[in-house]
C-alpha positions as a Markdown table, in Angstrom:
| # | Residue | x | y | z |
|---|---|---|---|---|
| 1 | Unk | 23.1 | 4.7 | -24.8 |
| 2 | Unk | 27.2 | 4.5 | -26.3 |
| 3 | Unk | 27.3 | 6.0 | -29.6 |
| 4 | Unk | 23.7 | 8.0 | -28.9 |
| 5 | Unk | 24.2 | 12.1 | -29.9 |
| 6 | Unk | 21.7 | 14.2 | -28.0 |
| 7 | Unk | 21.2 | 17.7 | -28.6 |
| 8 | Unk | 22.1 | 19.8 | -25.6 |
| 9 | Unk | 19.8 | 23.0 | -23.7 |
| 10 | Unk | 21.9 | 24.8 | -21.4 |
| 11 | Unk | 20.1 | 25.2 | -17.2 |
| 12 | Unk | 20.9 | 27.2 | -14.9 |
| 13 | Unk | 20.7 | 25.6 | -10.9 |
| 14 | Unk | 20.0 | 27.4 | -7.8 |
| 15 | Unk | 23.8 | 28.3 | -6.0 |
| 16 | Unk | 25.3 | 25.6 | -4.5 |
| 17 | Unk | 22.8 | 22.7 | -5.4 |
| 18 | Unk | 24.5 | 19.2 | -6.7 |
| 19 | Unk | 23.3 | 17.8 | -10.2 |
| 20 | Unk | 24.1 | 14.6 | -11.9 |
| 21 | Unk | 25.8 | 15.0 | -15.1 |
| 22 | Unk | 25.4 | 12.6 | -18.4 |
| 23 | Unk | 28.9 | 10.8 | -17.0 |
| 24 | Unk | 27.3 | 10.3 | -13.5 |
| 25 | Unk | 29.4 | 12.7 | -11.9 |
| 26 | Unk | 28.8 | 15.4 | -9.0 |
| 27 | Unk | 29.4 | 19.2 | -9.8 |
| 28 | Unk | 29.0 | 21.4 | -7.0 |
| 29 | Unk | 27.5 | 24.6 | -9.0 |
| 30 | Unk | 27.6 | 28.3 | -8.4 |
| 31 | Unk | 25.4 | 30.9 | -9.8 |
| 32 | Unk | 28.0 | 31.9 | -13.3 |
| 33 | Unk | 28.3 | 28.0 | -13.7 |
| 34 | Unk | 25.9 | 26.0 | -15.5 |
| 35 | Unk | 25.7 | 21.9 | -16.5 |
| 36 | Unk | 24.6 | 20.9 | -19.7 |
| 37 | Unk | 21.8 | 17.7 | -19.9 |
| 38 | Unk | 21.4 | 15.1 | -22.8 |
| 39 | Unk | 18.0 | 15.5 | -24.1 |
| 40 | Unk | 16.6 | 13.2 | -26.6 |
| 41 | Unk | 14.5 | 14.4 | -29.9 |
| 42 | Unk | 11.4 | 12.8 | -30.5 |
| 43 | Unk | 8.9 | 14.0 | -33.2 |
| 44 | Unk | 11.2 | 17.4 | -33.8 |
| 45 | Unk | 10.8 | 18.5 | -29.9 |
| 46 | Unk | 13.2 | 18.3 | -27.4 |
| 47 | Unk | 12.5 | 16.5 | -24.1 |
| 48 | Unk | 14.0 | 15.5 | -21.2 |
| 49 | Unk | 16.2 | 12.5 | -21.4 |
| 50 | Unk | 15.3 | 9.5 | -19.0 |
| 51 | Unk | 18.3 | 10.1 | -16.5 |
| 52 | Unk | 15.6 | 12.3 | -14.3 |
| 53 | Unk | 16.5 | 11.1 | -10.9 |
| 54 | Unk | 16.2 | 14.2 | -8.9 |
| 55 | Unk | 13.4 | 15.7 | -7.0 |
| 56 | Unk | 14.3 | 19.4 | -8.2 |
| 57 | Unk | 13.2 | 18.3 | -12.1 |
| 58 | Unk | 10.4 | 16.1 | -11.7 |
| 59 | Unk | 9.1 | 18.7 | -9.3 |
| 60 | Unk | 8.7 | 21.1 | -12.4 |
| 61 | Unk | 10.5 | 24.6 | -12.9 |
| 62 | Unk | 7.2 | 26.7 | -12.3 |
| 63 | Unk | 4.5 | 25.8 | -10.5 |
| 64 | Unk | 0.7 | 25.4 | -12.7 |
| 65 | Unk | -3.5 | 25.6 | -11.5 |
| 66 | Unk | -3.9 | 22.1 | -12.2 |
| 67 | Unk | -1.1 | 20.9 | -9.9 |
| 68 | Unk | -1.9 | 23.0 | -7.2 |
| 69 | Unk | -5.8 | 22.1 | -7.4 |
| 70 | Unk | -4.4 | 18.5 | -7.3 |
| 71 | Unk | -2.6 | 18.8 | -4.4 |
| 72 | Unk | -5.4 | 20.9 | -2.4 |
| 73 | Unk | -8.0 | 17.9 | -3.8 |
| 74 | Unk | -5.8 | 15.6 | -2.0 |
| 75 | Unk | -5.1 | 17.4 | 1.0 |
| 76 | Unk | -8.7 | 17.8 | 1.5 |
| 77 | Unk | -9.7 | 14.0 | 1.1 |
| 78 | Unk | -7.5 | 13.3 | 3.4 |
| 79 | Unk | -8.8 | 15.7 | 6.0 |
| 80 | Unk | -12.4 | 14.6 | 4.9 |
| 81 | Unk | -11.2 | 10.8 | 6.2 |
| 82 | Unk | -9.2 | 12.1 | 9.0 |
| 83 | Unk | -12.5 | 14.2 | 10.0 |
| 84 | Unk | -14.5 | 11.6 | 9.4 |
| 85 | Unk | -13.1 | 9.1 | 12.2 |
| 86 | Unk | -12.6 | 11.6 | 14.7 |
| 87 | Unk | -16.0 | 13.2 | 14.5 |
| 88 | Unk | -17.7 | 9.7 | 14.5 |
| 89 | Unk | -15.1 | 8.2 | 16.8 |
| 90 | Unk | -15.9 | 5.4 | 14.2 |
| 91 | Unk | -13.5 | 4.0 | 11.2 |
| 92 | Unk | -16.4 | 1.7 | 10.4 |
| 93 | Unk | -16.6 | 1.5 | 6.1 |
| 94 | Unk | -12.9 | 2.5 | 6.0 |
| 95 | Unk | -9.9 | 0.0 | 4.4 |
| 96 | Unk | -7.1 | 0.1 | 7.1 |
| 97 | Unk | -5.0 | -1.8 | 4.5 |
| 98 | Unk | -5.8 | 1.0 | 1.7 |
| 99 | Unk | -4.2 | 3.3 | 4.7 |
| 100 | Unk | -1.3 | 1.4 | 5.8 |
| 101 | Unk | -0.3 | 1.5 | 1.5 |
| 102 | Unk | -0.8 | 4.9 | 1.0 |
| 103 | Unk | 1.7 | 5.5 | 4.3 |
| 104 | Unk | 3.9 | 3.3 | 2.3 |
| 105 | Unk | 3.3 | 5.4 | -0.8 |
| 106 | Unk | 4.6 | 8.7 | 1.2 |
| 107 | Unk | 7.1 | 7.1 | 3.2 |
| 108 | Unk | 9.5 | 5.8 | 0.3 |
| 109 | Unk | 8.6 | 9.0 | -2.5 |
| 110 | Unk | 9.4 | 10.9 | 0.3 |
| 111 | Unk | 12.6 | 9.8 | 1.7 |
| 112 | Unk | 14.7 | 12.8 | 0.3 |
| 113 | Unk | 12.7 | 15.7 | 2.0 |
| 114 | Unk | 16.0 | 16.6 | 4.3 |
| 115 | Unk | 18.2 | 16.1 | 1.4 |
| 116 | Unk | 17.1 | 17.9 | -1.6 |
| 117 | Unk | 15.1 | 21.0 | -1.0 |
| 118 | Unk | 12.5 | 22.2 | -3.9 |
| 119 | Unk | 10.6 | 25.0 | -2.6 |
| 120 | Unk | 8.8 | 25.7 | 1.1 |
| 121 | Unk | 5.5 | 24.2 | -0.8 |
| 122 | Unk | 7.2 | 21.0 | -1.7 |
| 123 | Unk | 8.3 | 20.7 | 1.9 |
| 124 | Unk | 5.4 | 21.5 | 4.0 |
| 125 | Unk | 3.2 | 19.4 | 1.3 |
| 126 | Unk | 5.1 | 16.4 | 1.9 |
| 127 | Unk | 5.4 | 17.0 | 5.8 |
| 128 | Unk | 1.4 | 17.1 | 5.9 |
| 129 | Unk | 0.7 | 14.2 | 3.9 |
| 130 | Unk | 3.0 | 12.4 | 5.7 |
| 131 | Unk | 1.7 | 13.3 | 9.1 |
| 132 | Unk | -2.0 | 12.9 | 7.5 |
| 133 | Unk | -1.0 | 9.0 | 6.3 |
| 134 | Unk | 0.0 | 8.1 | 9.3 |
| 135 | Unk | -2.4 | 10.0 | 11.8 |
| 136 | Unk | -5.3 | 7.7 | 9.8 |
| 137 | Unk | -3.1 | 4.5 | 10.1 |
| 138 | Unk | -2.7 | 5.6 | 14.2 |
| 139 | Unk | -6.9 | 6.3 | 14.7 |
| 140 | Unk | -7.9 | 2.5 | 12.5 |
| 141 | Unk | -5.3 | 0.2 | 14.4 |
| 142 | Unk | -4.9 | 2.3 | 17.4 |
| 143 | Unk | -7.2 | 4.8 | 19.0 |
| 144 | Unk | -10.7 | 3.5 | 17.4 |
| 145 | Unk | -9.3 | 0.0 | 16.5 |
| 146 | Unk | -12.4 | -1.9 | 18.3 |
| 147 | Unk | -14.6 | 0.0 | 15.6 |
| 148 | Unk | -12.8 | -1.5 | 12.6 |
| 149 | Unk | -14.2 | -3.6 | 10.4 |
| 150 | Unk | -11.3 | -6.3 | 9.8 |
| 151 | Unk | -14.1 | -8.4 | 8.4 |
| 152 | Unk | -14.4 | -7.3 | 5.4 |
| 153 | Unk | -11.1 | -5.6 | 4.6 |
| 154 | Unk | -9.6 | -8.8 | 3.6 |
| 155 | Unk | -8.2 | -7.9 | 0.5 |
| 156 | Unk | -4.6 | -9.6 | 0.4 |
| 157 | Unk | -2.0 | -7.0 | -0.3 |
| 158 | Unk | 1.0 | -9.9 | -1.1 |
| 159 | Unk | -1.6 | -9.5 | -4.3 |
| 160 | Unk | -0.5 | -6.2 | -4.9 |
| 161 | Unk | 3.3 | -5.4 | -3.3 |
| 162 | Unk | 5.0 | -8.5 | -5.0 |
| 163 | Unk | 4.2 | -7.2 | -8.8 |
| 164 | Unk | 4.8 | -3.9 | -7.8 |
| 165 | Unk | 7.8 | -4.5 | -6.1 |
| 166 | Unk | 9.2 | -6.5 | -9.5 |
| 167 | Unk | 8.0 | -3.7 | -11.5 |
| 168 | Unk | 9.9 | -1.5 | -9.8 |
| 169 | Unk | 13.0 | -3.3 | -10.2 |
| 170 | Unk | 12.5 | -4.2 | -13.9 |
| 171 | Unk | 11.4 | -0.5 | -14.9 |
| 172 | Unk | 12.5 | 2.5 | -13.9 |
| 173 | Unk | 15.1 | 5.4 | -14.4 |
| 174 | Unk | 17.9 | 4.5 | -12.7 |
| 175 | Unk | 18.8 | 1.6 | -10.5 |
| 176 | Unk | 19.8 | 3.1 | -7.7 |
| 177 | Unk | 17.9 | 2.4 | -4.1 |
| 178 | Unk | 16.3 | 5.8 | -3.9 |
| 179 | Unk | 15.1 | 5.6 | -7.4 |
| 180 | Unk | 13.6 | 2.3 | -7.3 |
| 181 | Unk | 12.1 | 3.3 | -4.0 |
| 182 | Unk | 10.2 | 6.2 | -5.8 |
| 183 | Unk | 9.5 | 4.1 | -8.5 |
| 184 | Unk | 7.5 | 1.9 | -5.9 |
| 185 | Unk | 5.9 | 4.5 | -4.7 |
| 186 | Unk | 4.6 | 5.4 | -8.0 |
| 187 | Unk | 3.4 | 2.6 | -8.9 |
| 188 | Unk | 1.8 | 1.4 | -5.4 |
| 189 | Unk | -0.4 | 4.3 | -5.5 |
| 190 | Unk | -1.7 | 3.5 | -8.6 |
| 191 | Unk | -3.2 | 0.1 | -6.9 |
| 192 | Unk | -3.2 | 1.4 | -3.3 |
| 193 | Unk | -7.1 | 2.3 | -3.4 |
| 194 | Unk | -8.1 | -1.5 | -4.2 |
| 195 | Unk | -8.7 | -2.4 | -0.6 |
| 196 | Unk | -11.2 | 0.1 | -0.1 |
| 197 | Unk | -12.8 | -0.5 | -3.7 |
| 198 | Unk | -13.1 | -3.6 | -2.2 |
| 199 | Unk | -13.9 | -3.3 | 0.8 |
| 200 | Unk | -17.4 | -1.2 | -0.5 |
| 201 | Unk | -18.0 | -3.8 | -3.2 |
| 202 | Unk | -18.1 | -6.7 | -0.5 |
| 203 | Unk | -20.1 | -4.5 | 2.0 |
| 204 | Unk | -22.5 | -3.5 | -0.7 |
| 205 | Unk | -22.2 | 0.5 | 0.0 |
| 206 | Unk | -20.3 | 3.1 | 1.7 |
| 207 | Unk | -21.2 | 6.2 | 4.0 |
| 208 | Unk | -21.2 | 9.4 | 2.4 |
| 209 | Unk | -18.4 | 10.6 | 3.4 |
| 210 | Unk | -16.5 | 7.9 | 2.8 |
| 211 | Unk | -17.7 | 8.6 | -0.9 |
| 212 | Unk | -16.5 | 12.5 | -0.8 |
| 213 | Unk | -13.5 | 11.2 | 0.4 |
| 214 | Unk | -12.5 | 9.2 | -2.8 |
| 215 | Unk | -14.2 | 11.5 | -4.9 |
| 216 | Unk | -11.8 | 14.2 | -4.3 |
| 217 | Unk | -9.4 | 11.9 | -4.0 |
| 218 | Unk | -10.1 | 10.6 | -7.9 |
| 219 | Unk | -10.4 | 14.2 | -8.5 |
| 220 | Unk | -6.4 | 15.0 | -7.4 |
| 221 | Unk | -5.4 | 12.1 | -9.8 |
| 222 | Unk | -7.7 | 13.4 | -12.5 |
| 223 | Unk | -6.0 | 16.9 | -12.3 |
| 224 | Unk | -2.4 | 15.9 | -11.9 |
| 225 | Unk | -3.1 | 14.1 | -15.0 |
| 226 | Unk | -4.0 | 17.5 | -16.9 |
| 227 | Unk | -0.7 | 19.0 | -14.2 |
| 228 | Unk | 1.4 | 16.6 | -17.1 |
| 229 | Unk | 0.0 | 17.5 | -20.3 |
| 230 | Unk | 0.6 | 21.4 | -19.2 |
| 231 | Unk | 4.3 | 20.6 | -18.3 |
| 232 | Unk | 4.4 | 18.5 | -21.7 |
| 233 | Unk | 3.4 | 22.1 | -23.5 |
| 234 | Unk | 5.4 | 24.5 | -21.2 |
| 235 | Unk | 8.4 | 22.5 | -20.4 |
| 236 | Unk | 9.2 | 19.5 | -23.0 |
| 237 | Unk | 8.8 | 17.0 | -19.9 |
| 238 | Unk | 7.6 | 14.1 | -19.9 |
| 239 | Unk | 7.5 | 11.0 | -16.7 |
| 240 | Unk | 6.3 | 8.0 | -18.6 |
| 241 | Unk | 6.2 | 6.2 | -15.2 |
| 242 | Unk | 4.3 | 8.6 | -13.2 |
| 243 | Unk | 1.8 | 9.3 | -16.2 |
| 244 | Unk | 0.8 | 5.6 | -16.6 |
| 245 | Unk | 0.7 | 5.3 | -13.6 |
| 246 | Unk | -1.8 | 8.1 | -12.8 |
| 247 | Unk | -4.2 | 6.8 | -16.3 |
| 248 | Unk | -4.1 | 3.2 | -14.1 |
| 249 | Unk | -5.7 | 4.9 | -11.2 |
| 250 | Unk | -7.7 | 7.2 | -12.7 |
| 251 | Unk | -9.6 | 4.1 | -14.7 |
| 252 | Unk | -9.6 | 2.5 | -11.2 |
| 253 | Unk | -12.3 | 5.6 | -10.2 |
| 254 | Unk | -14.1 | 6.0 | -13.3 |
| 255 | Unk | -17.5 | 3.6 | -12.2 |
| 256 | Unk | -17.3 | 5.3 | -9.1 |
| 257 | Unk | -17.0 | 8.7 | -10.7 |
| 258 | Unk | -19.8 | 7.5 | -12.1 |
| 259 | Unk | -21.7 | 6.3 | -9.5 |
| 260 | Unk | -21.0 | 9.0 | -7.2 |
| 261 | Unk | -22.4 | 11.3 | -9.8 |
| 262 | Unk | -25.9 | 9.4 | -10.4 |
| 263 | Unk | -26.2 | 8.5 | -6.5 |
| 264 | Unk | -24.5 | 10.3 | -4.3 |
| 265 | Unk | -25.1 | 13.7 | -5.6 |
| 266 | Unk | -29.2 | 12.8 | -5.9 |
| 267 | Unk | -29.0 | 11.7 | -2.0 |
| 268 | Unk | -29.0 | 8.3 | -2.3 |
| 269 | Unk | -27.0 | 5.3 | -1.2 |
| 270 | Unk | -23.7 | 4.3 | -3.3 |
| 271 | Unk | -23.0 | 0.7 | -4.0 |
| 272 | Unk | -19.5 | -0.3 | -5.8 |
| 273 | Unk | -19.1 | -3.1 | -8.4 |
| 274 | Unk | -16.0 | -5.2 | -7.3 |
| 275 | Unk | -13.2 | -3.0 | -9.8 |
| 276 | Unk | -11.4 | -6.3 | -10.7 |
């Protein structure tokens, strides 16, 4: 904001990577140089000012348990689900539409993985869940499409893309296409697991697997929830969009959490109350 002082904390960059200074401006950085960010005050700590549009900050300068548990918790729904069809040579119980969003959830958060490089992790991560999205999306409309159930996953996604999409334009960090584009992203996946919330609530129940599957998937939400409060203690940062965001989704799983606790854990049958 004109007329705004911020107190300043002095980073160091890796050699040779390109950071966006308060003015806007590119500085191409070697190792003895370093670029000063704006960082607002807010209860007597420091934290990162809003202008955090690039992957390398919102990625987090060390890496923490709950993060990584989060990202193994998702890995391994999705291998659950992608195990799940394959084995069965059935996508029977599964939303294609809760798919097809979470491929749209990757695609446009992941749009810089040849441009700005974080770590090997951060790489292969994305490359997998990108490969995993669209390998499900490939088996429900493609290899086992006659074993869908297109009947019941009616949920209408205009329902959920056009207020995202105007969300994402009305709040975000910096209006800028790639930034609005993650902003989507952020908030899609927040809503993305409706379909199939749906989709069990109409059908009265779901497989077992099907219920591991969002369990752990719940469970990657939970923890990258906790990921935030430990980079609010270590590191002064804070994403308001990607933390509301993630308490949005995790209330989406809470009856199930629920649910799968009571039932599915004692053996028996899970049925979903429609979640909205």
């Amino acid at each position: 904001m004109p007329g705004t002082q911020y107190p300043m904390k002095q980073l160091r960059p890796r050699e040779g990577k390109s950071l966006s200074i308060l003015a806007g401006t590119e500085a191409h950085l070697t190792p003895n140089q370093r670029v000063w960010l704006p960082l607002s005050n807010r209860s007597g700590q420091d934290k990162v000012a809003p202008e955090r549009n690039r992957s390398w900050l919102r990625a987090g300068r060390t890496m923490n348990v709950f993060r990584i548990l989060g990202d193994l918790s998702h890995l391994l729904a999705m291998i659950l689900l992608l195990g799940k069809i394959w084995r069965s040579k059935c996508c029977a119980g599964i939303s294609g539409k809760s798919q097809i969003l979470f491929a749209l959830v990757f695609t446009t958060r992941y749009l810089d993985l040849f441009t700005n490089f974080i770590s090997i992790y951060n790489t292969v991560m994305k490359m997998v869940f990108l490969l995993c999205a669209y390998v499900t999306v490939y088996m429900i409309y493609g290899k086992f499409r006659k074993t869908f159930d297109s009947e019941n996953d009616t949920f209408r996604l205009e329902f959920l893309l056009v207020p995202v999409i105007g969300l994402s334009f009305l709040e975000n960090y910096s209006f800028t296409p790639l930034e609005i584009l993650w902003t989507f992203s952020i908030y899609l996946e927040s809503v993305a697991i409706l379909p199939q919330l749906f989709m069990i609530s109409k059908t009265g129940e779901a497989e077992t697997i099907t219920t591991h599957y969002l369990f752990f998937l719940g469970l990657y939400r939970a923890l990258y929830l906790a990921n935030w409060i430990r980079r609010y203690q270590t590191e002064n940062f804070y994403d308001q969009i990607a933390v509301v965001s993630g308490v949005v989704q995790t209330i989406f799983y809470c009856d199930f959490f629920y649910l799968y606790v009571t039932k599915v854990l004692k053996g028996k049958k899970l049925s979903l109350p429609m979640p909205i």
